[in-house]
VOPAGU-2260 file (C-alpha; in pm, 1 decimal, decimal comma):
REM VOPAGU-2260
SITE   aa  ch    i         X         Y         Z
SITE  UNK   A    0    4058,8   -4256,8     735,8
SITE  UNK   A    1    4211,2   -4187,4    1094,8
SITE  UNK   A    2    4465,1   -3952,7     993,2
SITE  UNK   A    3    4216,6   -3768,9     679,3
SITE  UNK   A    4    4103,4   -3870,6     310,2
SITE  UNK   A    5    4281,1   -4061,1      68,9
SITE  UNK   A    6    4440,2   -3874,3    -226,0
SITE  UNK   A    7    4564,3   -4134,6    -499,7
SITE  UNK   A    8    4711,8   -4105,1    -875,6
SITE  UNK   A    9    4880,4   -4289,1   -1176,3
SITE  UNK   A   10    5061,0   -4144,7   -1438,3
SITE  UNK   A   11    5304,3   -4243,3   -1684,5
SITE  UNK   A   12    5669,2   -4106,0   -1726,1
SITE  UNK   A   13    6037,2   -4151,6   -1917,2
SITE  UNK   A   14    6344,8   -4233,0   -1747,1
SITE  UNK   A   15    6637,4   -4181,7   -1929,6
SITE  UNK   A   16    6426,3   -4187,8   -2293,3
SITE  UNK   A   17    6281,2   -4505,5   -2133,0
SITE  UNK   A   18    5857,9   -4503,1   -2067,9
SITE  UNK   A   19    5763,5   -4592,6   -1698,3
SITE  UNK   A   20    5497,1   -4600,0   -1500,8
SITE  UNK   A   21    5467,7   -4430,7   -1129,2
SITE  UNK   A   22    5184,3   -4445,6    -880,7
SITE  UNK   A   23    5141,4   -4241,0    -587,2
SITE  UNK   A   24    4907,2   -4211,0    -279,0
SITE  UNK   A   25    4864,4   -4020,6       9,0
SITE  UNK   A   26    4659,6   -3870,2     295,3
SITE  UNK   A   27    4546,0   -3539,8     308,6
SITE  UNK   A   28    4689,7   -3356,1     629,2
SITE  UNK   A   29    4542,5   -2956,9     510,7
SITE  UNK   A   30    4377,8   -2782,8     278,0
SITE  UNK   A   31    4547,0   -2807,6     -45,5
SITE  UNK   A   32    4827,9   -3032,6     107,0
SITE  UNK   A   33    4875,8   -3434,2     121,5
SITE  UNK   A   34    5169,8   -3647,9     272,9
SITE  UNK   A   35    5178,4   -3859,0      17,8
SITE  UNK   A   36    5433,4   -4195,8    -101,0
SITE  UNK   A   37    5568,4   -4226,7    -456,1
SITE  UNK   A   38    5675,6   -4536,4    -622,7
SITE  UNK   A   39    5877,0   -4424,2    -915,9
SITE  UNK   A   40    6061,4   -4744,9   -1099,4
SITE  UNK   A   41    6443,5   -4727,9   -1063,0
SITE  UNK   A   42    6439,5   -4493,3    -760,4
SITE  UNK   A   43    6188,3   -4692,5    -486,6
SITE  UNK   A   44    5945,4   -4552,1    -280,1
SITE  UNK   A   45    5969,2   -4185,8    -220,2
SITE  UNK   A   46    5786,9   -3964,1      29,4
SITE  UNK   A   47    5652,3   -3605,5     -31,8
SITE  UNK   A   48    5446,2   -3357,8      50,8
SITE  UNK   A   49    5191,3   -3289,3    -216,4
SITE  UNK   A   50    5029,1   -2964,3    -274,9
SITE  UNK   A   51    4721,8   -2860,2    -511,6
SITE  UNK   A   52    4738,8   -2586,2    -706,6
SITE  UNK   A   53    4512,7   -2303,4    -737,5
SITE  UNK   A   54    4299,9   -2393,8    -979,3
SITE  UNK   A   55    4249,3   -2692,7    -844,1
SITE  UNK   A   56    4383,3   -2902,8   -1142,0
SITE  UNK   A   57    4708,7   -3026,1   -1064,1
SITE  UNK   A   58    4939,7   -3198,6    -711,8
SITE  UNK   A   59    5301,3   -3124,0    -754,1
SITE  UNK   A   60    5545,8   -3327,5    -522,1
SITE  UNK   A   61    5911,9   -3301,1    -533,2
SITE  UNK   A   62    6123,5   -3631,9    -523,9
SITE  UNK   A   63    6490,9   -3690,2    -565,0
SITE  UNK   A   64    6544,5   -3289,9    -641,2
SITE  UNK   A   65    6311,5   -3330,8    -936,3
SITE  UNK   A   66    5912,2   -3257,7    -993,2
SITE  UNK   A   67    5593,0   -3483,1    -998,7
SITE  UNK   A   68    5304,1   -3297,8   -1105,5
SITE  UNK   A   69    5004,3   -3487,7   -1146,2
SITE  UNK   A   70    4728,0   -3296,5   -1359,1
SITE  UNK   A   71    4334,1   -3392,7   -1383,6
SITE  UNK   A   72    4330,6   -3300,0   -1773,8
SITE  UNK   A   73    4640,2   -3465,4   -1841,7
SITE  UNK   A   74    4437,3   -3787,2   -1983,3
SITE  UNK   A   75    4202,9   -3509,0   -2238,1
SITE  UNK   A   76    3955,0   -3429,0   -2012,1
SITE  UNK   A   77    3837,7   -3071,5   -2031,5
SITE  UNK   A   78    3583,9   -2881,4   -1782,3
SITE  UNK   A   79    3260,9   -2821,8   -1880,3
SITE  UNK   A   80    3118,9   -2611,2   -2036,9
SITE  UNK   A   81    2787,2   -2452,5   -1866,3
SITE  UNK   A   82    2493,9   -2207,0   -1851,9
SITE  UNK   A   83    2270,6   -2132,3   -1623,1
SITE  UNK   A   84    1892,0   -2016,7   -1707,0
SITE  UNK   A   85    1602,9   -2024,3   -1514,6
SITE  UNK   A   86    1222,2   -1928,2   -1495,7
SITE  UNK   A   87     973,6   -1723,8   -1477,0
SITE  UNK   A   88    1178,8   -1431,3   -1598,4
SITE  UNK   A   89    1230,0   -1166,9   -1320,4
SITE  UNK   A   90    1082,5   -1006,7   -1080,8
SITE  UNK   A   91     920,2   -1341,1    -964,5
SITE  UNK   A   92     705,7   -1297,1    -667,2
SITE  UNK   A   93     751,0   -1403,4    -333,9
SITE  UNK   A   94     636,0   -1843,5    -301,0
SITE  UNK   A   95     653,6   -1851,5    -666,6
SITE  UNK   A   96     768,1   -2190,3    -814,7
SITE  UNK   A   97    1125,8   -2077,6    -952,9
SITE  UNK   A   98    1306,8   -2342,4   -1200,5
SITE  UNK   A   99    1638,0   -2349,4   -1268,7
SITE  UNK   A  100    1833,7   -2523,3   -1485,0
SITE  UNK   A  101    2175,9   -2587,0   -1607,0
SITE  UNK   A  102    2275,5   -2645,8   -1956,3
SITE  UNK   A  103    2607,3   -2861,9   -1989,9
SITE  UNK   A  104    2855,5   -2957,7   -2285,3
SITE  UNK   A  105    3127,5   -3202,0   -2188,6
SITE  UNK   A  106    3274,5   -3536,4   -2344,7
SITE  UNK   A  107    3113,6   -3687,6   -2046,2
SITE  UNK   A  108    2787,1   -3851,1   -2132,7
SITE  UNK   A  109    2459,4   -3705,2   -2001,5
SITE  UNK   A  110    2427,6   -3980,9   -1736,3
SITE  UNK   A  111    2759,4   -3868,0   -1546,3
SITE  UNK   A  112    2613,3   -3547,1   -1402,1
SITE  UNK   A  113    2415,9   -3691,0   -1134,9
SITE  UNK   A  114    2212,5   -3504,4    -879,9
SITE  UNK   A  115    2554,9   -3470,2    -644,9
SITE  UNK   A  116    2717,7   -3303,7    -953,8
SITE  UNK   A  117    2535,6   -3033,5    -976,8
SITE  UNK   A  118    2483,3   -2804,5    -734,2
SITE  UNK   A  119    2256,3   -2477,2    -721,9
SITE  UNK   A  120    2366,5   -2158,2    -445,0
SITE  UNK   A  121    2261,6   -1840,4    -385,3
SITE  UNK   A  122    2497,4   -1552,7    -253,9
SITE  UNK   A  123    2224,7   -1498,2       2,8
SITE  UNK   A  124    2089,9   -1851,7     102,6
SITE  UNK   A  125    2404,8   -2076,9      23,8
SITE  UNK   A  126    2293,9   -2427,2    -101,3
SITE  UNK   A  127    1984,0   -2435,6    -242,8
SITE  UNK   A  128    1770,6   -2701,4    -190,1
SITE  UNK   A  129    1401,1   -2809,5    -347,3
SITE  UNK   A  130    1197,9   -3032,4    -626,4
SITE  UNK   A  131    1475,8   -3175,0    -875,5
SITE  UNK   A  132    1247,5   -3262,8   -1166,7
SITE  UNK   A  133    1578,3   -3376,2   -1362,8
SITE  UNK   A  134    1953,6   -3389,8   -1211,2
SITE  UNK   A  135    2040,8   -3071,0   -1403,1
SITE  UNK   A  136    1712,1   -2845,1   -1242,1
SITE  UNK   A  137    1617,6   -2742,0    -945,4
SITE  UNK   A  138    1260,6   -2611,5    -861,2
SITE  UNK   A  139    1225,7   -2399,5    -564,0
SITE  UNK   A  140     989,4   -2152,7    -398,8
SITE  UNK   A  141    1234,4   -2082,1     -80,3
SITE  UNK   A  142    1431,1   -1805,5    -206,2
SITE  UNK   A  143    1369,7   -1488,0      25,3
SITE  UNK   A  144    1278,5   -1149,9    -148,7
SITE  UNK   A  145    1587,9    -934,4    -278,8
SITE  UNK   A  146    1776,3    -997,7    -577,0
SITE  UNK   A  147    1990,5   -1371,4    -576,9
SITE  UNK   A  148    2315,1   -1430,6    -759,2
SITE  UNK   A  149    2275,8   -1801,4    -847,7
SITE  UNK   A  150    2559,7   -2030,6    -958,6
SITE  UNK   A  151    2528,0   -2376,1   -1027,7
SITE  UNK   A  152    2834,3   -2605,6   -1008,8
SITE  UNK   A  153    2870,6   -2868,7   -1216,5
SITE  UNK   A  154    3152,6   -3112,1   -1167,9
SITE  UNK   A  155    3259,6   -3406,8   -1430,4
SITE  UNK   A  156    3365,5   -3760,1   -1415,7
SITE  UNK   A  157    3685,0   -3627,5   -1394,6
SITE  UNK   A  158    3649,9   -3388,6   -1095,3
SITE  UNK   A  159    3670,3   -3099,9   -1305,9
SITE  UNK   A  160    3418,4   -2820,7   -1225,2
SITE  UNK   A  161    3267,0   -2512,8   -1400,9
SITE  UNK   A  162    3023,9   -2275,7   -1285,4
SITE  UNK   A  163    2791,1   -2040,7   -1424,5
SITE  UNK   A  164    2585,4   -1752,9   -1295,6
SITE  UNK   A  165    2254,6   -1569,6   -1326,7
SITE  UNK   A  166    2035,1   -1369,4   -1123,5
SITE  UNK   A  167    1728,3   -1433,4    -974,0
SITE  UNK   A  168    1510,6   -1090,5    -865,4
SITE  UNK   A  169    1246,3   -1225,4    -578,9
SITE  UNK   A  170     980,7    -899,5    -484,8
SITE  UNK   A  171     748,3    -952,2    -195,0
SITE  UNK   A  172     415,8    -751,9    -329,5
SITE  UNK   A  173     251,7    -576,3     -42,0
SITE  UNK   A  174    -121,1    -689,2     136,1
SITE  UNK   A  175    -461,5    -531,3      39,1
SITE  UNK   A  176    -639,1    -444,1     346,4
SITE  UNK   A  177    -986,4    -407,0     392,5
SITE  UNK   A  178   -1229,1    -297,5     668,5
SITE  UNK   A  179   -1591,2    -408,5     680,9
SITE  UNK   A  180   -1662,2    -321,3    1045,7
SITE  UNK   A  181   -1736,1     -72,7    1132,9
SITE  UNK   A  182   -1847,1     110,8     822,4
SITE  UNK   A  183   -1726,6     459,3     731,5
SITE  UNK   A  184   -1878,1     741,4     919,9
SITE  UNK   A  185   -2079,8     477,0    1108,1
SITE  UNK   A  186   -2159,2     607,6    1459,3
SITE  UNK   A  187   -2123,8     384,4    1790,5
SITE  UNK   A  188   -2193,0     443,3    2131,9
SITE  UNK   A  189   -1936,9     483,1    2432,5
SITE  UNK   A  190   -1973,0     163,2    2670,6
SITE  UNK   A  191   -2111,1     -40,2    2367,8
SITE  UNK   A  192   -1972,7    -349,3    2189,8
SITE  UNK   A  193   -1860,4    -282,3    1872,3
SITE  UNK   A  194   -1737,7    -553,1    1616,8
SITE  UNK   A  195   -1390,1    -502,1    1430,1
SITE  UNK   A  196   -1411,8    -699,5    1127,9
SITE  UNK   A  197   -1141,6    -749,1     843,5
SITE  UNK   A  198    -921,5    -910,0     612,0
SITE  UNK   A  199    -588,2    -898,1     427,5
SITE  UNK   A  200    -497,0   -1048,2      63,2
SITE  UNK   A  201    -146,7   -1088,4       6,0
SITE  UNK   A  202    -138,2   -1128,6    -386,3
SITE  UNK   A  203     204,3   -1377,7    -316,0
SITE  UNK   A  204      66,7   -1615,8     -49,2
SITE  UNK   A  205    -335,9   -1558,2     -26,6
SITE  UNK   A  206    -493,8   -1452,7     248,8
SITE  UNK   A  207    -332,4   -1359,3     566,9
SITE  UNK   A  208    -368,4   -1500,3     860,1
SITE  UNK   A  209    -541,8   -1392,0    1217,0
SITE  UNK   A  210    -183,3   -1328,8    1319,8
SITE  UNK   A  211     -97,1   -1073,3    1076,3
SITE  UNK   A  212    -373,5    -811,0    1159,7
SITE  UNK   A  213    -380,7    -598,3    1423,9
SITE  UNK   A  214    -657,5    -314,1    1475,7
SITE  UNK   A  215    -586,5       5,0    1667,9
SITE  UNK   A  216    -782,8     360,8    1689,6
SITE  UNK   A  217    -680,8     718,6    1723,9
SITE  UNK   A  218    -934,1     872,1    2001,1
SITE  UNK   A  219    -818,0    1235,6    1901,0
SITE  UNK   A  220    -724,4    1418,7    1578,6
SITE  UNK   A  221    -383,4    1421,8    1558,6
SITE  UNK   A  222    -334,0    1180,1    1877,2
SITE  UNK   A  223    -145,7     852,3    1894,1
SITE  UNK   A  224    -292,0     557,2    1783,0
SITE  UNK   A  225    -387,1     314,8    2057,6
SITE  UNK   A  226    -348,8     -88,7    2034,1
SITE  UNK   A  227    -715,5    -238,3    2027,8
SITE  UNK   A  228    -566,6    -657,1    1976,7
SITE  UNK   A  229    -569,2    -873,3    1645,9
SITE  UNK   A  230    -736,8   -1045,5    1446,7
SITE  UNK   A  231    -989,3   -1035,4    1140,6
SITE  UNK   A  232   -1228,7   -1063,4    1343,4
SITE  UNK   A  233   -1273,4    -863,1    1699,5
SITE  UNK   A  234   -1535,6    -716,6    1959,7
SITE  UNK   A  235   -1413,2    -385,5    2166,7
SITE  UNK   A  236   -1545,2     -84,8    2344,5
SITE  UNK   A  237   -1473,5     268,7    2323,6
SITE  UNK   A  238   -1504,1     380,7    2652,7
SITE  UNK   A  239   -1595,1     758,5    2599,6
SITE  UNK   A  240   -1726,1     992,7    2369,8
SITE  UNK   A  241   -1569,1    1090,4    2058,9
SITE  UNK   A  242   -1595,9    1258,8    1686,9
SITE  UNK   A  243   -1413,4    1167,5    1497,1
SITE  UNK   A  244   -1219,9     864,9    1587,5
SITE  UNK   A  245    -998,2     696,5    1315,3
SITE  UNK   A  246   -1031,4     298,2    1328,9
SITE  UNK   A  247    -704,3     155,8    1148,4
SITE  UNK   A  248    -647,8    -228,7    1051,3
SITE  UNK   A  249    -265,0    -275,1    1016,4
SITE  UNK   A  250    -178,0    -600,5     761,3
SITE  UNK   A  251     217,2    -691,4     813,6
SITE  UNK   A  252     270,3    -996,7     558,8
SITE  UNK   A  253     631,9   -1015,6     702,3
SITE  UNK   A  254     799,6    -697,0     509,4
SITE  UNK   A  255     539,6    -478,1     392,5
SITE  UNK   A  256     309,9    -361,1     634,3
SITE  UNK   A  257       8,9    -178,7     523,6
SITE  UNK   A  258    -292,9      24,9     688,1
SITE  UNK   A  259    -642,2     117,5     639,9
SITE  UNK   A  260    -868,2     344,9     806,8
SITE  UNK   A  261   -1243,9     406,1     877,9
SITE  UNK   A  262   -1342,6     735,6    1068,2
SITE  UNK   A  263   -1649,2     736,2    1287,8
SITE  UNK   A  264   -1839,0     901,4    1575,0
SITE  UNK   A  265   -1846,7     738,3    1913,8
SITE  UNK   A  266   -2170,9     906,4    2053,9
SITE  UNK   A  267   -2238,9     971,1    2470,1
SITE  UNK   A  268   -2401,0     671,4    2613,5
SITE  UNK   A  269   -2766,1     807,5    2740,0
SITE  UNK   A  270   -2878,0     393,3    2868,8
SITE  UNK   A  271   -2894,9     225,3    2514,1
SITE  UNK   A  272   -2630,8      82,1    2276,4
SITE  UNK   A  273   -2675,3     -28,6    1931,3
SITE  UNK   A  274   -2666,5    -379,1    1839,4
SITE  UNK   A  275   -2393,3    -581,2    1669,8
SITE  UNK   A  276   -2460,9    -786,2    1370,7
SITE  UNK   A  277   -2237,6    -976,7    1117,4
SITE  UNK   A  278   -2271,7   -1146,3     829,6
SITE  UNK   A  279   -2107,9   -1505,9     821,6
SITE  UNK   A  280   -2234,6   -1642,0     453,4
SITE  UNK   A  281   -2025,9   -1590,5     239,8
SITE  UNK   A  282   -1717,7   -1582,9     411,1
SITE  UNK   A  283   -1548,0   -1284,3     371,5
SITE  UNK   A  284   -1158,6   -1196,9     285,6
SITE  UNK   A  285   -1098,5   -1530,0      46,6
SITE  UNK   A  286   -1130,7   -1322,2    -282,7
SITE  UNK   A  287    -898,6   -1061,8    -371,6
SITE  UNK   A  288   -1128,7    -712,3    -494,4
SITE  UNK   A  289   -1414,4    -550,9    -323,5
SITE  UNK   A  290   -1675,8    -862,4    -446,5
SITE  UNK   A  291   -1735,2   -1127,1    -180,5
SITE  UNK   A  292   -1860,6   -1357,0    -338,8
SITE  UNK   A  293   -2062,5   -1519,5    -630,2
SITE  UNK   A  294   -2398,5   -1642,3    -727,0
SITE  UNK   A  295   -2586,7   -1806,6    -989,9
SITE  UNK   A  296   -2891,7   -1629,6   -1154,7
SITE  UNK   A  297   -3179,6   -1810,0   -1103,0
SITE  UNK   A  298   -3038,4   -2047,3    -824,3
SITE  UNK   A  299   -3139,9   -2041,9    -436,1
SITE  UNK   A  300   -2792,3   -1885,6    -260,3
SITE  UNK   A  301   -2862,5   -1866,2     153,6
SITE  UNK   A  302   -2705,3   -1613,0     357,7
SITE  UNK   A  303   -2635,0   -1618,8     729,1
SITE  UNK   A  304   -2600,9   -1369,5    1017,4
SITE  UNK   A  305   -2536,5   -1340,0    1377,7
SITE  UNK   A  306   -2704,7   -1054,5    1575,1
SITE  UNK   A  307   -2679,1    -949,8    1949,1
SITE  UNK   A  308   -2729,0    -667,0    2216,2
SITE  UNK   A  309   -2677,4    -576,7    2529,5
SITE  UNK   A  310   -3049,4    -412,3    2625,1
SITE  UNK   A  311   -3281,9    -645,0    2420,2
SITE  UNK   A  312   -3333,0    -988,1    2395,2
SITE  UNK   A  313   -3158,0   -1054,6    2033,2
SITE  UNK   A  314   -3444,0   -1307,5    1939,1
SITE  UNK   A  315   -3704,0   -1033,5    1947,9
SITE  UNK   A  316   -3481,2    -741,6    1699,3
SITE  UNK   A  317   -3648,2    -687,6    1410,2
SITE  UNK   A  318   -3412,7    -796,4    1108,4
SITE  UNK   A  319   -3420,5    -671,5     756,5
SITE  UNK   A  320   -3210,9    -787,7     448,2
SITE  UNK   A  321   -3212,5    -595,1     144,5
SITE  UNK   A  322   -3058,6    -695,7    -198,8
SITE  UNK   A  323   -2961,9    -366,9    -426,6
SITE  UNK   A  324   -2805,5    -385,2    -753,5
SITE  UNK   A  325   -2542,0    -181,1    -797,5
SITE  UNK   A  326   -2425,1      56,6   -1111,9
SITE  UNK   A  327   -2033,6      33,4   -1217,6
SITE  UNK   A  328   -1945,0     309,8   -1005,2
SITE  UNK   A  329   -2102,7     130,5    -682,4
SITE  UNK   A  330   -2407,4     325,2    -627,8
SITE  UNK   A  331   -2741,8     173,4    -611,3
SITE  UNK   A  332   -2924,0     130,5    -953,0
SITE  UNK   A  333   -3247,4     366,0    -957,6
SITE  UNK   A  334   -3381,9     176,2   -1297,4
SITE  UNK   A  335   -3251,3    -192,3   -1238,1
SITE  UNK   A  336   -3325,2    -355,6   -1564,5
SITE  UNK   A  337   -3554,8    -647,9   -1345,0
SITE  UNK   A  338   -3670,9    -610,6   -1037,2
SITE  UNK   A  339   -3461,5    -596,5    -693,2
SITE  UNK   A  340   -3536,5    -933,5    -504,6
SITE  UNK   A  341   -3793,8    -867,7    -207,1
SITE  UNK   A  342   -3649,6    -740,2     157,8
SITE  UNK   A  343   -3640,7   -1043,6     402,8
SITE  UNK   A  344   -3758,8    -968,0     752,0
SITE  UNK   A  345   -3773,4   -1187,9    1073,7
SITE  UNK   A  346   -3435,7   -1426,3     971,9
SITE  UNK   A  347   -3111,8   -1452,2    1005,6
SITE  UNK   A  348   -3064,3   -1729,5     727,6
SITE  UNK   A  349   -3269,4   -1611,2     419,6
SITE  UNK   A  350   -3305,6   -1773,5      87,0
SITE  UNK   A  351   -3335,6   -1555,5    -246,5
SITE  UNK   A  352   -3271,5   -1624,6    -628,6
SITE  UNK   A  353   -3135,4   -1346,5    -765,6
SITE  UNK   A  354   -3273,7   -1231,5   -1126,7
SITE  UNK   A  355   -3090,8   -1265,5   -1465,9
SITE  UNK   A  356   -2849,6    -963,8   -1482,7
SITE  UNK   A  357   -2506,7   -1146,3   -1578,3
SITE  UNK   A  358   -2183,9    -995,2   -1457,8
SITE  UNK   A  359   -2369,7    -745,3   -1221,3
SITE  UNK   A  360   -2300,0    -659,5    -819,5
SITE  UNK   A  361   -2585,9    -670,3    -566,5
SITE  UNK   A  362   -2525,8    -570,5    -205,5
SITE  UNK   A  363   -2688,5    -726,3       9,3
SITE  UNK   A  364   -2742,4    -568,2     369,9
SITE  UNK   A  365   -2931,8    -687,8     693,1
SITE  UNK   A  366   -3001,1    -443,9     918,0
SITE  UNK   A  367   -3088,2    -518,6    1352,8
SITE  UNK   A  368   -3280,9    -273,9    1558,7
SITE  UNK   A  369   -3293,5    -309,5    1857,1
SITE  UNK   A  370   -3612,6    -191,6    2156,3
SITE  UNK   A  371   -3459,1     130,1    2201,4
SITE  UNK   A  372   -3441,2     211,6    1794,2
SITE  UNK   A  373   -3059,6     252,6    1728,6
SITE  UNK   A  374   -2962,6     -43,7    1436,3
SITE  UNK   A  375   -2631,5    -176,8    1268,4
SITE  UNK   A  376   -2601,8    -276,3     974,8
SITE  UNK   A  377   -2361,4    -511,4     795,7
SITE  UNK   A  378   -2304,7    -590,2     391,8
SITE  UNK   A  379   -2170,1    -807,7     101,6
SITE  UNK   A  380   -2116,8    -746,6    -245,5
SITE  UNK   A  381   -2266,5   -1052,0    -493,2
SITE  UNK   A  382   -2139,8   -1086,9    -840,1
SITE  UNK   A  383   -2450,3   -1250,1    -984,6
SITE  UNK   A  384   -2340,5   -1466,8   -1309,0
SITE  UNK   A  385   -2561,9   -1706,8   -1549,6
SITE  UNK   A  386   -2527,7   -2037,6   -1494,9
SITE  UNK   A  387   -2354,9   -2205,6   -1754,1
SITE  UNK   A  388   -2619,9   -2454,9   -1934,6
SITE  UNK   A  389   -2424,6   -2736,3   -2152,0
């Protein structure tokens, strides 16, 4: 309405030992207060201001010197009764699904408590919004980490409301990092191109993205570390000699940065830099652990590679891939219980089947070397599995 919402009641009364009935309406002019008009029988229409009480349950008005109090549980109703639960139990982490629910007693039937009667807050994010599987739940995977007081509201035919409480623990786990490129204690060459290659796994939201990585090296012990760009993947150049240099790949998932570091040697430059080679299948940093990715015993399972150089003509680099199986602890197996696949020379695509040893690692390296004889080198781990025959 123009002038504010419309406040309205009925109630019944005595007048001198006789029953009545009285009506009243009004339009809200404040918080908590109405102007409101009174039709009580034997004294006409009266005019008051109304004014709600604390709790919310009850307009007093006073008319002809006396009283009017008109009370939401005069007619029997009671508020509800509520509790508030919700899962999975805490910590949950960060993007997790969280379901909450609200349990209700109340003469009103089930169907009353609509969607608009029950309401879900956080002391840190206000209303809550998300999937409502059923009026009295709320699925949602918004809440930011830190610990949440929750109440739901939950308000009756009536316009009585109760609340209830609990508390909802949200942790935000930090990345892994990893480094494939350059390889510890690998040695470059000043003036060269040398390929940064990496990866983050956050174990909330997956793997990060190109955004959240940043590389940066420390060109003297003990020195500051200098900005080298983004990225899992990126090609730089150290521009002078230096041993050792500390190569660090910084993963920032929003609130919990992390680092890693390689050390390595960047050599003088005496007219020849090594090559730079990469392995593109399997595609690394979509698997959380050291293991890259899988293969079936028995099966064809192609790898790819990219390879270039600054001094030789990349077509003409001899290439080698080796497959090695590896022992728990990561070191090569010297008695492999069947033979090591075959090196692969002259490709940068080969096809192998690897032998029967379930639920065991290969690593599988190519190697580039170039006309002047310096090489790179870049790996994968394989888990090799059976295939499952039904």
């Amino acid at each position: 309405m123009p002038g504010g919402d419309v406040v309205k009641g009925s109630g019944t009364l005595k007048i001198d030992g006789k029953p009545a009935v009285v009506a009243l309406s009004g339009t809200i002019t404040g918080a908590g207060v109405a102007r409101s008009s009174a039709v009580v029988p034997g004294l006409g229409r009266q005019a008051s201001d109304l004014r709600l009480s604390d709790d919310g349950l009850a307009l007093s008005g006073s008319y002809q010197n006396r009283t009017l109090t008109a009370r939401k549980d005069a007619c029997g109703n009671n508020p509800p009764q509520v509790t508030f639960s919700s899962t999975p139990g805490n910590p949950v982490p960060l993007g997790q699904n969280v379901l909450m629910s609200a349990t209700i007693t109340d003469e009103d039937a089930p169907a009353t408590f609509t969607q608009s009667r029950i309401q879900f807050t956080s002391n840190r994010q206000g209303l809550l919004s998300g999937w409502r599987p059923a009026p009295r739940s709320l699925g949602t995977v918004a809440l930011l980490p830190g610990t949440h007081q929750i109440t739901v509201a939950v308000t009756d035919s009536g316009g009585l409301t109760a609340n209830a409480t609990g508390v909802v623990e949200i942790v935000n786990r930090p990345p892994v990092a990893r480094i494939f490129l350059p390889t510890e204690g690998a040695t470059l060459v000043a003036g060269g191109a040398a390929m940064l290659k990496g990866s983050a796994m956050d174990p909330d939201t997956g793997a990060l993205p190109d955004s959240a990585l940043s590389w940066s090296a420390q060109l003297t012990p003990g020195g500051a570390f200098v900005p080298l760009g983004g990225g899992s993947e990126r090609l730089t150049t150290f521009a002078a000699a230096a041993d050792p240099v500390v190569v660090r790949l910084t993963a920032n998932d929003g609130g919990n940065p992390v680092t890693v570091d390689r050390t390595i040697r960047v050599a003088a430059n005496t007219g020849n830099t090594p090559p730079v080679v990469v392995i593109t299948k399997p595609l690394r940093g979509q698997f959380s652990g050291p293991v890259d990715d899988g293969a079936f015993a028995g099966t064809p399972t192609t790898f790819t590679a990219t390879a270039s150089d600054a001094e030789s003509d990349p077509a003409a680099m001899p290439l080698r891939w080796e497959f090695t199986l590896l022992r728990d602890d990561g070191t090569p197996d010297p008695t492999p219980p069947l033979p090591n696949p075959p090196a692969v020379t002259g490709t940068l695509a080969p096809t192998i089947a690897f032998p029967a040893v379930h639920g065991r690692v290969y690593r599988v390296t190519i190697t580039a070397t170039d006309a002047g004889g310096l090489s790179a080198s870049d790996s994968v781990l394989i888990m090799v599995t059976s295939q499952v025959i039904f």
